[in-house]
FIPA-413225 format. One line per field, with one value per residue (C-alpha): x, y, z; residue in one letter. Coordinates in Angstrom, 2 decimals. Example, Ala and Ser with C-alpha at 12.3 -4.5 7.8 and 13.67 -1.06 7.14 Angstrom:
<atoms>
east: (12.30	13.67)
north: (-4.50	-1.06)
up: (7.80	7.14)
aa: (A	S)
</atoms>
This chain:
<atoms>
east: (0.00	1.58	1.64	-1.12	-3.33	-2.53	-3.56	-7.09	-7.58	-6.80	-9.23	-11.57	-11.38	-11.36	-14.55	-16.50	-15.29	-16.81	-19.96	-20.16	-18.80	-22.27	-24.07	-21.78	-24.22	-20.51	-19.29	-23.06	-24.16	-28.02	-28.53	-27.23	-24.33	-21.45	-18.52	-21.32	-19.83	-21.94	-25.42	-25.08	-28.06	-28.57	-27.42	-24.20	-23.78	-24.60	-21.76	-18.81	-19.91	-20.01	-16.27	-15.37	-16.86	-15.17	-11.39	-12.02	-12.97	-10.16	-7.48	-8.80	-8.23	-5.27	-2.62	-4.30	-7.49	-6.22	-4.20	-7.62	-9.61	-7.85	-7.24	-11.04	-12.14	-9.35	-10.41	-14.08	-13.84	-11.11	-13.77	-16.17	-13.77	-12.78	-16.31	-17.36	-14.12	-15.53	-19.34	-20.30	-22.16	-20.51	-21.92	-21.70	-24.94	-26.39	-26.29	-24.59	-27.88	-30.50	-28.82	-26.80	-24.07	-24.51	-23.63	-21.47	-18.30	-14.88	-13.69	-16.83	-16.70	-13.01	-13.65	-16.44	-14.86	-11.35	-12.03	-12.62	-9.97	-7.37	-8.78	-9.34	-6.21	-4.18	-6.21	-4.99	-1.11	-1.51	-3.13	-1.34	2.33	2.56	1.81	4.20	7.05	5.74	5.21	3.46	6.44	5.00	5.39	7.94	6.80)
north: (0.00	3.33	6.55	8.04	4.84	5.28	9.09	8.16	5.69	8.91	10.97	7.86	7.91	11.69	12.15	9.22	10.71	13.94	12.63	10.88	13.97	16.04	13.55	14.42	16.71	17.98	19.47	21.28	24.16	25.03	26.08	22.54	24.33	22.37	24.14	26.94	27.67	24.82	24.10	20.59	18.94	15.62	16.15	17.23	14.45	12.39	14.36	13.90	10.51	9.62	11.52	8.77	6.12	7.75	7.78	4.39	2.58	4.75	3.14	-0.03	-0.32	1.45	4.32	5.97	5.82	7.24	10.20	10.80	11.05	13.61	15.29	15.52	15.74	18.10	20.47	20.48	21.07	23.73	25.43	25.27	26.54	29.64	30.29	30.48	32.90	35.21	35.18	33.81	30.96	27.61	25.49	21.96	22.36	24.50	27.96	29.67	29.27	29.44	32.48	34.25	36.54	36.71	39.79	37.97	39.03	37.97	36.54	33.89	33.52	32.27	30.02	28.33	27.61	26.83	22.71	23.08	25.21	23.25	19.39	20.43	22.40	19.38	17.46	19.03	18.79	15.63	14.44	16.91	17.51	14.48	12.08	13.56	13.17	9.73	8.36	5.53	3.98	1.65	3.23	2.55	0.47)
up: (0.00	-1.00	1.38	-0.94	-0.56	3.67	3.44	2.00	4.57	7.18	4.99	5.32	8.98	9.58	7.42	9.51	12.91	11.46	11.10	14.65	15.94	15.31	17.13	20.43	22.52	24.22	20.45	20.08	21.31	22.85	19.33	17.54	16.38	15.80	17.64	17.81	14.24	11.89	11.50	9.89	8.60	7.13	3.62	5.17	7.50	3.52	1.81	4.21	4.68	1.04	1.00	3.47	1.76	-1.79	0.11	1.37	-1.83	-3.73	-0.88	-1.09	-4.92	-5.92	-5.87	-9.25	-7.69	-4.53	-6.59	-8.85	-5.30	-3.80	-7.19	-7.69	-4.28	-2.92	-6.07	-5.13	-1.38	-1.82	-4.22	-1.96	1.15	-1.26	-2.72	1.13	2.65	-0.33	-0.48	2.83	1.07	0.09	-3.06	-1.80	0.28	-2.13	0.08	-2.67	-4.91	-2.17	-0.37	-2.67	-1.32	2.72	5.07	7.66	9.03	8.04	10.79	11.16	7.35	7.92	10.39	9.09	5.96	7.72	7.42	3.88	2.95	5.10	4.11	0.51	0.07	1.63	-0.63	-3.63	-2.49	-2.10	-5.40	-7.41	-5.68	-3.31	-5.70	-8.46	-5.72	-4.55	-8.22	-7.02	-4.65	-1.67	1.81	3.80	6.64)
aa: (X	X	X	X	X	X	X	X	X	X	X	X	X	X	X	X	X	X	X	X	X	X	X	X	X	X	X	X	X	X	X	X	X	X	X	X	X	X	X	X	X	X	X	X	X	X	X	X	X	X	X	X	X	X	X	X	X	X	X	X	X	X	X	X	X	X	X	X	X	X	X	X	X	X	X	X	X	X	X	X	X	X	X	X	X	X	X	X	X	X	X	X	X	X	X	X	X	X	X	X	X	X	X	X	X	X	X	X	X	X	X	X	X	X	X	X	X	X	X	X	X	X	X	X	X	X	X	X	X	X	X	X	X	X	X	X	X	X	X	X	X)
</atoms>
């Protein structure tokens, strides 16, 4: 199994802990607010499960599949980190087209759209620059 292969098993993992995290009462605040920054509904707990599930199957069948998840999926969630920082609306749950441009602060708009930015910009080095370097070696153990 290559490093790449190992680092969308950690993807795997991290997205499935996300979604068990939300259903902590200790992470939510009296509003249901994750982190009293995220208001994740059910289509969100779908979407970083299937991300899991993605990273998983990539890891279990190969290196290219590994490199093409994290190309594709590092791409789309680093979209949707930007398109939040700047409009205060992200497009993978849709709030870009139901709300439009939002009024909210800087500072919160940087915070809630910190995981994206950080998992899909690591995402993206790792799929595009990683994998160049790693050209498909195994790990070493």
């Amino acid at each position: 199994m290559t490093t790449i292969q190992k680092l969308a098993i950690a993807y795997a993992v991290m997205f499935f802990a996300v979604v068990a995290i939300g259903y902590v009462p200790a992470f939510n605040d009296a509003n249901g607010q994750l982190f009293g920054l995220f208001s994740l509904q059910w289509w969100d707990d779908l979407l970083h499960g299937f991300s899991g599930v993605w990273a998983l199957a990539a890891a279990i069948l190969s290196h290219r599949a590994s490199v093409l998840y994290f190309r594709l999926f590092g791409a789309v969630y680093l979209f949707d980190g930007i398109l939040g920082l700047v409009t205060g609306s992200g497009c993978l749950d849709g709030g870009i087209f139901f709300y439009g441009f939002q009024d909210i602060e800087l500072q919160t708009r940087f915070f809630a759209n910190l995981p994206h930015l950080v998992i899909g910009g690591a995402a993206v080095f790792i799929g595009f620059v990683l994998a160049n370097r790693a050209g498909g070696r195994p790990a070493l153990a």
